[in-house]
N, CA, C and O atoms as a Tinker XYZ file with bonds, in Angstrom:
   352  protein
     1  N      0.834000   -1.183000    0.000000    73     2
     2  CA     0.000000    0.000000    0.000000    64     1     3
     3  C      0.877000    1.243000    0.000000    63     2     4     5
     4  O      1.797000    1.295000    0.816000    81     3
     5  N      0.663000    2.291000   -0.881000    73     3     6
     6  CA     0.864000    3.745000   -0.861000    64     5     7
     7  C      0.905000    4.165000    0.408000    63     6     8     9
     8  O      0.224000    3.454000    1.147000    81     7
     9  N      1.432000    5.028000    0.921000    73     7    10
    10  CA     1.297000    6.260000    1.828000    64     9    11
    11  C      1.917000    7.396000    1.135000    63    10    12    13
    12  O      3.017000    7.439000    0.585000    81    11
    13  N      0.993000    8.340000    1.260000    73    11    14
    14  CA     0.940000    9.666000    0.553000    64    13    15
    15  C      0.996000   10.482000    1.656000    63    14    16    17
    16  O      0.160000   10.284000    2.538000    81    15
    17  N      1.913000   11.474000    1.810000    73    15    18
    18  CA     2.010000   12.550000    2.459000    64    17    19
    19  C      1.283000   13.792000    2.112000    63    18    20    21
    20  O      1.632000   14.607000    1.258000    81    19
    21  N      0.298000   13.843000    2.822000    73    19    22
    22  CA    -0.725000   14.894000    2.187000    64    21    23
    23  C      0.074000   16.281000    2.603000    63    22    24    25
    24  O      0.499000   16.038000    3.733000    81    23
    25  N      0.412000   17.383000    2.302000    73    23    26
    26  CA     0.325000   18.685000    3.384000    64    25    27
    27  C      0.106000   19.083000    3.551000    63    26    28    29
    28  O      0.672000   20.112000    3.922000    81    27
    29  N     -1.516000   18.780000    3.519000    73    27    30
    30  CA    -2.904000   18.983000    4.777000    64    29    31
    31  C     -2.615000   18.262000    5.476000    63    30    32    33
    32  O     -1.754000   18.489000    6.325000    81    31
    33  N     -3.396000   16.851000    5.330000    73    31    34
    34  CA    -3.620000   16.014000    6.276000    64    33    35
    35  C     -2.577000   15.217000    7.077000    63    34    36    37
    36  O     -2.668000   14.623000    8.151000    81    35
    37  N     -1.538000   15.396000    6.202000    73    35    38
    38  CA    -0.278000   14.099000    6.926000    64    37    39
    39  C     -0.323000   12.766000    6.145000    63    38    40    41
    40  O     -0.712000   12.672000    4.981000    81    39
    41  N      0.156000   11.656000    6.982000    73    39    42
    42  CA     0.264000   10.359000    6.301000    64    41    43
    43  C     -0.764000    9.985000    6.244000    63    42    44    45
    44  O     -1.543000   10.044000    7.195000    81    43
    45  N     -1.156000    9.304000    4.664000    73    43    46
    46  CA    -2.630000    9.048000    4.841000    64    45    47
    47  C     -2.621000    7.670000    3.654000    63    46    48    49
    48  O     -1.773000    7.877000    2.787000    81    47
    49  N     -3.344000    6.410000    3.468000    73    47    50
    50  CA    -3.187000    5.751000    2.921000    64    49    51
    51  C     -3.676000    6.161000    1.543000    63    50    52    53
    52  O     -4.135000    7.296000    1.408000    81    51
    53  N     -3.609000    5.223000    0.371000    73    51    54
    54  CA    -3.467000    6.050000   -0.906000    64    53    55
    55  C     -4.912000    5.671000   -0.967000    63    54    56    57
    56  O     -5.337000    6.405000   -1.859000    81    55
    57  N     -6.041000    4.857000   -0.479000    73    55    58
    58  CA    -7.177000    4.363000   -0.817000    64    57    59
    59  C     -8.031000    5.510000   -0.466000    63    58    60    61
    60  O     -9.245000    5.607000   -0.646000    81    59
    61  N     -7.126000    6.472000    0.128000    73    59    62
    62  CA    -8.133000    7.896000    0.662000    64    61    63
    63  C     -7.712000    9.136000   -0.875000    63    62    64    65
    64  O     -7.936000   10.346000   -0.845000    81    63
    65  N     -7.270000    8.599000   -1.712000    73    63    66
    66  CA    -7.016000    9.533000   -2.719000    64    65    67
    67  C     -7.369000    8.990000   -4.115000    63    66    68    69
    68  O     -7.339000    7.762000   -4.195000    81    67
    69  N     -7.658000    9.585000   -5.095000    73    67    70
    70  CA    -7.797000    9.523000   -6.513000    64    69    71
    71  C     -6.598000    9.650000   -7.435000    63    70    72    73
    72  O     -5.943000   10.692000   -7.428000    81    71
    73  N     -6.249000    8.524000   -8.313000    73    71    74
    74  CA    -5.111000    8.769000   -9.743000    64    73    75
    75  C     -5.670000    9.673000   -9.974000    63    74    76    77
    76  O     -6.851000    9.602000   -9.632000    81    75
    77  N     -5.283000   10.863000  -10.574000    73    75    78
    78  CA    -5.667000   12.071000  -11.966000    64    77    79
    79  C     -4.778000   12.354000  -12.924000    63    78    80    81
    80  O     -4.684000   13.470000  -13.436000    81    79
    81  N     -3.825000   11.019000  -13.330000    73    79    82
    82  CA    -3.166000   10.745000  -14.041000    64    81    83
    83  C     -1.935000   11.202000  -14.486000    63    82    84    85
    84  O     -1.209000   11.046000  -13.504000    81    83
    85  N     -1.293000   11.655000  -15.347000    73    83    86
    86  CA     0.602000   11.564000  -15.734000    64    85    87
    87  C      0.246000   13.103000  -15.303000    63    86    88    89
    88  O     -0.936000   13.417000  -15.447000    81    87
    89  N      1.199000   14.164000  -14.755000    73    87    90
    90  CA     1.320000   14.985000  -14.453000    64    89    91
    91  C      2.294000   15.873000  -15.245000    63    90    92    93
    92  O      2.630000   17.024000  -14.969000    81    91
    93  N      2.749000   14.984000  -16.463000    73    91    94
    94  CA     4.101000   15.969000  -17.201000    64    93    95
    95  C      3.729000   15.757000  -18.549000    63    94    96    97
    96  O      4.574000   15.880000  -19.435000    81    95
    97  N      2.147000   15.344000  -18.894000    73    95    98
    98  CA     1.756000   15.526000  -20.135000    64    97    99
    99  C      1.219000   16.873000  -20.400000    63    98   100   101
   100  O      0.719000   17.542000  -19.496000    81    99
   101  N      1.303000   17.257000  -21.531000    73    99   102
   102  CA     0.636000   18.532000  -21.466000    64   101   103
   103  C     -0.412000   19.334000  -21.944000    63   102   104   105
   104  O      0.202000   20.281000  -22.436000    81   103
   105  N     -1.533000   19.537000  -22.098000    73   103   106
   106  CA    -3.125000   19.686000  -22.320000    64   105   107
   107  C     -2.951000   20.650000  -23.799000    63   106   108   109
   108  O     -2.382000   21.726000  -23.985000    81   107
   109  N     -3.572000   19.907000  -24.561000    73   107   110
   110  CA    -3.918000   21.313000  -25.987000    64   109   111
   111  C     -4.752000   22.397000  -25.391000    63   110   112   113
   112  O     -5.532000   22.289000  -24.444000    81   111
   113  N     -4.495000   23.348000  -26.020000    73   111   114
   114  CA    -5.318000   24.541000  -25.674000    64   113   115
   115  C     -7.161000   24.124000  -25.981000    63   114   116   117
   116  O     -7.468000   23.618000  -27.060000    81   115
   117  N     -8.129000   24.383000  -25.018000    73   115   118
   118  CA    -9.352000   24.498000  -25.407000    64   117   119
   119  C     -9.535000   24.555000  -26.917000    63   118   120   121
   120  O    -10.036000   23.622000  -27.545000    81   119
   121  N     -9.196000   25.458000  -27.363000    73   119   122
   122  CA    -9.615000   25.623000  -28.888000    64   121   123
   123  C     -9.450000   25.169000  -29.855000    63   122   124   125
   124  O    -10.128000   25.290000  -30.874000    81   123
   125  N     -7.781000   24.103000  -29.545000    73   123   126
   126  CA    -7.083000   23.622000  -30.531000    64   125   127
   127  C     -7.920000   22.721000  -31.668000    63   126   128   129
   128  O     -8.638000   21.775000  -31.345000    81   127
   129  N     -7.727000   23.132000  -32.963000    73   127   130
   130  CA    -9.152000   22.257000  -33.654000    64   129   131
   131  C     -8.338000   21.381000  -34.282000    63   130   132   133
   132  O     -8.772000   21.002000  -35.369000    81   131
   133  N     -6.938000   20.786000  -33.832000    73   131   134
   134  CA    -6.439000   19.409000  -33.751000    64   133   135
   135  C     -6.532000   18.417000  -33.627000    63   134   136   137
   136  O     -5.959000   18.036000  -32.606000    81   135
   137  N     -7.101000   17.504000  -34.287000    73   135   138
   138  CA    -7.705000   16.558000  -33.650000    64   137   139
   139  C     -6.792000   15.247000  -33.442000    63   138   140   141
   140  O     -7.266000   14.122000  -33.282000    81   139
   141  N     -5.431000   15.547000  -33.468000    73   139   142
   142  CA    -4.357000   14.808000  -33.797000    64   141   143
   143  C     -3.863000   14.735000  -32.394000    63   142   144   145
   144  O     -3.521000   13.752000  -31.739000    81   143
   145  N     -3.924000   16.617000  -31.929000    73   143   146
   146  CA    -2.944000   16.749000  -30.816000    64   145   147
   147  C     -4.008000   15.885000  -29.264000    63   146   148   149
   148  O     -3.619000   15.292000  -28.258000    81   147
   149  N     -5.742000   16.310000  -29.907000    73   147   150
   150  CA    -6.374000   15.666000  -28.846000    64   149   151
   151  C     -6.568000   14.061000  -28.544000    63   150   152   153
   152  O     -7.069000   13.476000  -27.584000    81   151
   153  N     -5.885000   13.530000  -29.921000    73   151   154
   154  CA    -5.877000   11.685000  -29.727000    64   153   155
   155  C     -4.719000   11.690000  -29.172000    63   154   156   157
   156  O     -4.736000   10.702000  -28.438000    81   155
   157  N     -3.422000   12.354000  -29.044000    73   155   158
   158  CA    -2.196000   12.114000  -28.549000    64   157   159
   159  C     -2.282000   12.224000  -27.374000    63   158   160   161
   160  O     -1.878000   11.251000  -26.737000    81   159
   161  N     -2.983000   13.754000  -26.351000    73   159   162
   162  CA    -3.089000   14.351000  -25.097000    64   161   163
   163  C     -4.350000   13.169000  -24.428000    63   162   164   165
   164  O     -4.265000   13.413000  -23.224000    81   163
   165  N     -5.404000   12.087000  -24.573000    73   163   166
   166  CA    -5.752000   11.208000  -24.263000    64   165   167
   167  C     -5.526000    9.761000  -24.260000    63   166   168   169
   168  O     -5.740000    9.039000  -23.287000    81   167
   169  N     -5.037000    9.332000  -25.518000    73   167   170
   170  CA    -4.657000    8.000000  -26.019000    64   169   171
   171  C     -3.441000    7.969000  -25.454000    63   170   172   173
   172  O     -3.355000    7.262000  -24.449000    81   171
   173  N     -2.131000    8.734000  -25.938000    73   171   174
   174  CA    -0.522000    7.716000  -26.347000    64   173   175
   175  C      0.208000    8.316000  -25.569000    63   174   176   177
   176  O      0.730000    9.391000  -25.866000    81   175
   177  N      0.381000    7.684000  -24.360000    73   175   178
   178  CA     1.054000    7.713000  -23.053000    64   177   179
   179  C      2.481000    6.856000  -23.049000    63   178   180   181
   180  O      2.528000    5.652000  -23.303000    81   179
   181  N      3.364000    7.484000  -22.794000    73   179   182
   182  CA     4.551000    6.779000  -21.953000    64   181   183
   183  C      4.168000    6.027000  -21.129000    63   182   184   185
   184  O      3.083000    6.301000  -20.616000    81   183
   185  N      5.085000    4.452000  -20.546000    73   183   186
   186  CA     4.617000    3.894000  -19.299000    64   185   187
   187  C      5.932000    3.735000  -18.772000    63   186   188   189
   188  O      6.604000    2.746000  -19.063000    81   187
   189  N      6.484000    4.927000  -17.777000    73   187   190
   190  CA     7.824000    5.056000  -17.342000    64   189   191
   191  C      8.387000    4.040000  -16.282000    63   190   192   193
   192  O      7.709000    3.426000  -15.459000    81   191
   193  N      9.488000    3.987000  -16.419000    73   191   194
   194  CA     9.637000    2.986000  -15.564000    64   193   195
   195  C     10.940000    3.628000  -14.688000    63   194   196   197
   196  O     12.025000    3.725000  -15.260000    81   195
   197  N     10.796000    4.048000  -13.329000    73   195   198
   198  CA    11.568000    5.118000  -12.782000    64   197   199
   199  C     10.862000    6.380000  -12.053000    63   198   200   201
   200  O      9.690000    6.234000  -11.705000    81   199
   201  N     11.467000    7.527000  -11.821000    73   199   202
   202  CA    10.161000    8.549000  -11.474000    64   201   203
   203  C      9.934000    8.625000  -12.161000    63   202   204   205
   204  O     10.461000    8.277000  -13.218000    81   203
   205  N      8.694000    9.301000  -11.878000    73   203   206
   206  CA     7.441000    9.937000  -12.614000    64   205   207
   207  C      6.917000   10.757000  -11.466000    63   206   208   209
   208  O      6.964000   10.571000  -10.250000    81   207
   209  N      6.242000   12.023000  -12.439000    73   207   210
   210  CA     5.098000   12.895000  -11.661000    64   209   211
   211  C      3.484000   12.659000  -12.060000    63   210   212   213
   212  O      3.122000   12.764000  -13.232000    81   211
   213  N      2.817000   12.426000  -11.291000    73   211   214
   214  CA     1.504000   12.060000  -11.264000    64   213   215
   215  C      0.919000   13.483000  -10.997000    63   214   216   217
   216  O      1.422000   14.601000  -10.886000    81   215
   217  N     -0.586000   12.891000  -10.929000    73   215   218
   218  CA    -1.288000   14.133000  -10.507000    64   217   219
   219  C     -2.558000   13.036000   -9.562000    63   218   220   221
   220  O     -3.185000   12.192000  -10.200000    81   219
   221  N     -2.812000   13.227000   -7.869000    73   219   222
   222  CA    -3.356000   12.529000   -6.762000    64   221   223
   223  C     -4.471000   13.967000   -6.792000    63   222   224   225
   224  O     -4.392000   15.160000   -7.084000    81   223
   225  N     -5.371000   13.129000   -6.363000    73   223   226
   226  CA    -7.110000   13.830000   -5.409000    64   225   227
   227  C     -6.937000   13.411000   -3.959000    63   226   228   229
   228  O     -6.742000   12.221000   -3.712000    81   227
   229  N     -7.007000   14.489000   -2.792000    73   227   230
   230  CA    -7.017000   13.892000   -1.680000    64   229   231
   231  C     -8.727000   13.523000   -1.667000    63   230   232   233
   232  O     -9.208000   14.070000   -0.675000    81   231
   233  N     -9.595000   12.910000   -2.309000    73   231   234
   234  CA   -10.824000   12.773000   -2.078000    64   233   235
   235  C    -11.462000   12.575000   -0.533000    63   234   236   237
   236  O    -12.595000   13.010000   -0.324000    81   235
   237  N    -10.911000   12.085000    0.259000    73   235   238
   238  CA   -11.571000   11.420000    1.237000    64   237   239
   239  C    -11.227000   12.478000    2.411000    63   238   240   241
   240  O    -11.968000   12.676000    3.374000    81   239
   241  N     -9.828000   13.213000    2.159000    73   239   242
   242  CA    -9.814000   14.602000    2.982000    64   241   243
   243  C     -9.618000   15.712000    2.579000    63   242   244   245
   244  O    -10.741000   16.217000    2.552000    81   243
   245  N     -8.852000   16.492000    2.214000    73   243   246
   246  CA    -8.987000   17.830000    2.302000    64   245   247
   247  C     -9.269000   18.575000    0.650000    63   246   248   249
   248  O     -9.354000   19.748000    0.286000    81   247
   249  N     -9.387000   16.825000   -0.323000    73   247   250
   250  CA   -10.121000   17.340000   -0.934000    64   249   251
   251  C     -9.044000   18.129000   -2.064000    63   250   252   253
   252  O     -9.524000   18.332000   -3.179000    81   251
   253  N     -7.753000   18.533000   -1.843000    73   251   254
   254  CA    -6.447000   18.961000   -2.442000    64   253   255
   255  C     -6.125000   18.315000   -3.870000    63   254   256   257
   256  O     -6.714000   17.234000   -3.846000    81   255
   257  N     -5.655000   18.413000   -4.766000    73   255   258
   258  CA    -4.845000   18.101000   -5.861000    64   257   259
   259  C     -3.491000   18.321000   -5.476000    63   258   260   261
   260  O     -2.920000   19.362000   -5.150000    81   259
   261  N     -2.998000   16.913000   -5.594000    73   259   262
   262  CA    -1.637000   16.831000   -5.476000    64   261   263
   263  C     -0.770000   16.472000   -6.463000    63   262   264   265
   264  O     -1.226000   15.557000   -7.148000    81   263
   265  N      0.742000   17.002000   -6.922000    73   263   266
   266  CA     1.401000   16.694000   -7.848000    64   265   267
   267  C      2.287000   15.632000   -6.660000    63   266   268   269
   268  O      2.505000   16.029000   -5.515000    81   267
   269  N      2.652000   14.506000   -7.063000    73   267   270
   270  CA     3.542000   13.223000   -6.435000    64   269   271
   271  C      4.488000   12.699000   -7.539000    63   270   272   273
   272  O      4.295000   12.323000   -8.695000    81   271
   273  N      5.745000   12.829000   -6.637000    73   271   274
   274  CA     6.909000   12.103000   -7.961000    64   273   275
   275  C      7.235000   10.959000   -7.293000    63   274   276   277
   276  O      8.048000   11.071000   -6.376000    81   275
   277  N      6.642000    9.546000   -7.624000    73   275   278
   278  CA     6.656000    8.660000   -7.197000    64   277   279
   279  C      7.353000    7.536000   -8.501000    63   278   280   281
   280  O      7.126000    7.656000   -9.705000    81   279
   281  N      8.383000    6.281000   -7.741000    73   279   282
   282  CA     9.119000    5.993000   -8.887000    64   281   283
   283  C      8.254000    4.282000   -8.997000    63   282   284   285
   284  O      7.902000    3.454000   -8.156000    81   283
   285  N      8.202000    4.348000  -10.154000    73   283   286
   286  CA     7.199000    3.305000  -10.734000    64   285   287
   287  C      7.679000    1.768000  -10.683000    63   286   288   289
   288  O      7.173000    0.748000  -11.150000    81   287
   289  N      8.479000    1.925000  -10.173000    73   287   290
   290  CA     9.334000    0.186000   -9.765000    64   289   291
   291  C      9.540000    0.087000   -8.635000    63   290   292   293
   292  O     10.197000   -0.939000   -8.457000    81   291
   293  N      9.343000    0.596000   -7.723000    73   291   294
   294  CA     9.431000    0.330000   -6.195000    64   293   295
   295  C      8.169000    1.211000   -5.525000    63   294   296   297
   296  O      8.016000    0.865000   -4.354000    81   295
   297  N      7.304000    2.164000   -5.902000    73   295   298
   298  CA     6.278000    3.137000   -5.565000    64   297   299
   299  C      6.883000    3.831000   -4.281000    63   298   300   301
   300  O      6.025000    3.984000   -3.412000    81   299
   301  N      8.057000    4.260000   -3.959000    73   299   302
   302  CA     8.374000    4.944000   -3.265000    64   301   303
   303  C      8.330000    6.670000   -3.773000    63   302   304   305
   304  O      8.615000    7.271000   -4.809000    81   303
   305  N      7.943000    6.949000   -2.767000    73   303   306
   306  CA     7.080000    8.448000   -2.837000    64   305   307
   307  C      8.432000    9.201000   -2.639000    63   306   308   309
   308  O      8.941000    8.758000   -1.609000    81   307
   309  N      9.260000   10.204000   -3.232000    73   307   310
   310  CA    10.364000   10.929000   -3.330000    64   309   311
   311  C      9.428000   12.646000   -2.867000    63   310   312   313
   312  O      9.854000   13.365000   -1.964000    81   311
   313  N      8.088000   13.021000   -3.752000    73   311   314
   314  CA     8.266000   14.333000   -2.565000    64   313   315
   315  C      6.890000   14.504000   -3.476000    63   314   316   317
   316  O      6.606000   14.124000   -4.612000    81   315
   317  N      6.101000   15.313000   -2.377000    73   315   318
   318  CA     4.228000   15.633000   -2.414000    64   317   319
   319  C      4.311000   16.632000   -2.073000    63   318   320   321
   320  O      4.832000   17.055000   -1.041000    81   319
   321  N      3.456000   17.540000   -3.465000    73   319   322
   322  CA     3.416000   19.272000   -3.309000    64   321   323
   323  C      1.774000   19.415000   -4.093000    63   322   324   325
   324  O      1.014000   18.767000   -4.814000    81   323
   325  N      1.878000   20.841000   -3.326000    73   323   326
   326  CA     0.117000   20.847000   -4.032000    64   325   327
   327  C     -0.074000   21.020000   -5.733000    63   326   328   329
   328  O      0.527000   22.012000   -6.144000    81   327
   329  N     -0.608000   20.446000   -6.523000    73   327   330
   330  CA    -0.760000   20.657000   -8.090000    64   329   331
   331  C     -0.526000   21.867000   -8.363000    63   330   332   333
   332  O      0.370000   22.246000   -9.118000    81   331
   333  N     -1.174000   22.451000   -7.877000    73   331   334
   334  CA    -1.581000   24.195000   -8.350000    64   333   335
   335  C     -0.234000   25.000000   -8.752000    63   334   336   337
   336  O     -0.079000   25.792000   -9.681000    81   335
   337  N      0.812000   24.504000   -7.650000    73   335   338
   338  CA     1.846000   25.728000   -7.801000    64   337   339
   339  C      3.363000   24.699000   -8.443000    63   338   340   341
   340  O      4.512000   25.123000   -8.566000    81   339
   341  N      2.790000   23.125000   -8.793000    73   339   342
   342  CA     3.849000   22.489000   -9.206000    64   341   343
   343  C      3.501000   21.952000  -10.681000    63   342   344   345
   344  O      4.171000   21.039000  -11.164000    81   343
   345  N      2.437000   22.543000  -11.382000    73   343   346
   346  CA     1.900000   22.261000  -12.479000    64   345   347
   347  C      3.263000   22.753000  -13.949000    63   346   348   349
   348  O      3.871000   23.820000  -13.872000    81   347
   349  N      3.455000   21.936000  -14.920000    73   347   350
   350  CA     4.365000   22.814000  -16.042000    64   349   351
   351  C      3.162000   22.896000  -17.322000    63   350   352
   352  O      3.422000   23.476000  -18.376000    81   351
């Protein structure tokens, strides 16, 4: 099991949070009338093996978006910051 360091809540198990998926992909603009760039930004994902930055829901507490760089072969959690101000 996960433990996620919320910094709201503290240590909290990961079954109290939501995936919101790869955190270093990067969104077409609303308008983009690409329909290339929007099968790429949903469909064709990397599956890294090493860190990675995610994007976590504290759902069950405070409710937060979290960016987590957690490494995908051992799930050890390296460092948890709020989305908002760790977004690229």
């Amino acid at each position: 099991m996960l433990r996620i360091e919320c910094p709201c809540c503290g240590p909290r198990d990961h079954d109290e949070f939501r995936y919101g998926g790869d955190a270093s992909v990067a969104r077409p603009a609303n308008d983009d009338p690409d329909p290339d760039a929007w099968y790429r930004y949903v469909y064709v994902r990397k599956n890294p093996a090493g860190p990675h930055r995610e994007f976590w829901q504290h759902v069950v507490g405070c409710r937060q978006w979290l960016a987590v760089e957690r490494d995908t072969r051992t799930h050890a959690i390296a460092s948890v910051s709020f989305a908002r101000k760790s977004s690229t």
